[in-house]
C-alpha positions as CSV (number, residue, x, y, z in Angstrom):
1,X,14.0,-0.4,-24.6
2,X,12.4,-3.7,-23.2
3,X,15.9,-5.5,-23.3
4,X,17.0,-3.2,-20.4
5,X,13.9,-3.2,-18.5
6,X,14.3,-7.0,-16.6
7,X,18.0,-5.6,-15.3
8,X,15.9,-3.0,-13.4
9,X,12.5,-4.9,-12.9
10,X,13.7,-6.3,-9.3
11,X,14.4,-3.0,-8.3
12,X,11.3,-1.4,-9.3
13,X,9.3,-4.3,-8.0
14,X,10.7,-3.9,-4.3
15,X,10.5,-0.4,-4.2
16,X,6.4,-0.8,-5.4
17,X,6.4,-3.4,-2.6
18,X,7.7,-1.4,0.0
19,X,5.6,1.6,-1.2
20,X,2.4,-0.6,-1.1
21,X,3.0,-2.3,2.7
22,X,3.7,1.3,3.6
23,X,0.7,3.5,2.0
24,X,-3.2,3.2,2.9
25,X,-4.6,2.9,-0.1
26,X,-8.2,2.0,-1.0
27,X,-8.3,-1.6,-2.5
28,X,-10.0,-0.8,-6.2
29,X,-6.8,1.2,-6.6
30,X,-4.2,-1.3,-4.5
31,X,-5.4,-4.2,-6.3
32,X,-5.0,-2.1,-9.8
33,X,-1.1,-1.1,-8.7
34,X,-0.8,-5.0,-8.0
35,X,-2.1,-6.3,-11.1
36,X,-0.1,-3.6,-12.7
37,X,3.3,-4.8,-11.4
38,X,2.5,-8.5,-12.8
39,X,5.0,-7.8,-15.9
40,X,7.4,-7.1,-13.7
41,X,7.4,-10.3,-12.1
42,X,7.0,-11.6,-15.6
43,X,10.5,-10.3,-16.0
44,X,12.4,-11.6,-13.1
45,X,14.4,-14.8,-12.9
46,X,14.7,-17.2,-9.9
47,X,17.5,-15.4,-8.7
48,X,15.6,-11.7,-8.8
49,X,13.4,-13.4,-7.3
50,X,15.3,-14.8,-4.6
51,X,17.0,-11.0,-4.0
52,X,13.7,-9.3,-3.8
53,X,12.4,-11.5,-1.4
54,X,15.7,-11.3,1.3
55,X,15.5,-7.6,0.4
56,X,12.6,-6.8,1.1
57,X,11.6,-5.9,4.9
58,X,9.6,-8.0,6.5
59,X,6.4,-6.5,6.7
60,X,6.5,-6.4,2.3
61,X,7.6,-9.9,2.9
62,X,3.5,-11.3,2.7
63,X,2.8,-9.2,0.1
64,X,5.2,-10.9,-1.9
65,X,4.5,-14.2,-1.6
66,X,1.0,-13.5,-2.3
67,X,2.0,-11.5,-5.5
68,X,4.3,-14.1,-6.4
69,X,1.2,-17.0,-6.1
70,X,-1.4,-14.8,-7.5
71,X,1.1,-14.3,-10.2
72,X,1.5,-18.1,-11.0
73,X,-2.4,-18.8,-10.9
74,X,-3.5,-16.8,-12.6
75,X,-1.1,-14.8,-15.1
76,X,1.7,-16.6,-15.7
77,X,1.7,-18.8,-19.1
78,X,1.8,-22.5,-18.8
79,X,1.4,-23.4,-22.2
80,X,-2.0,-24.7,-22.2
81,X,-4.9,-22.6,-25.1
């Protein structure tokens, strides 16, 4: 089932973004929904990546790229124990 998942995780990742730019929600849960959708970033490649972000409109655009670097500080593996 996981195989599948990372051909539809760019999808579901732009629509979350667009859904999150667009709803008022308080920040306990918004920052839960965004630490929720670092797996899906987890499963996009450079190109996905690249496609979400000309995709997406530009007020998700922001939201994005600060996903994207909270995602490299501080959840992405680098290798280091």
């Amino acid at each position: 089932m996981l195989l599948f998942a990372g051909k539809f995780a760019p999808y579901i990742l732009s629509t979350c973004l667009v859904s999150l730019s667009t709803l008022m929600l308080p920040s306990s849960a918004r920052n839960a929904f965004i630490t929720g959708m670092y797996p899906l970033v987890a499963m996009c490649t450079v190109y996905d990546r690249d496609l979400i972000h000309a995709a997406l409109p530009a007020d998700a655009r922001p939201l994005f790229r600060r996903l994207f670097d909270d995602y490299k500080r501080f959840h992405m593996f680098k290798g280091q124990i």
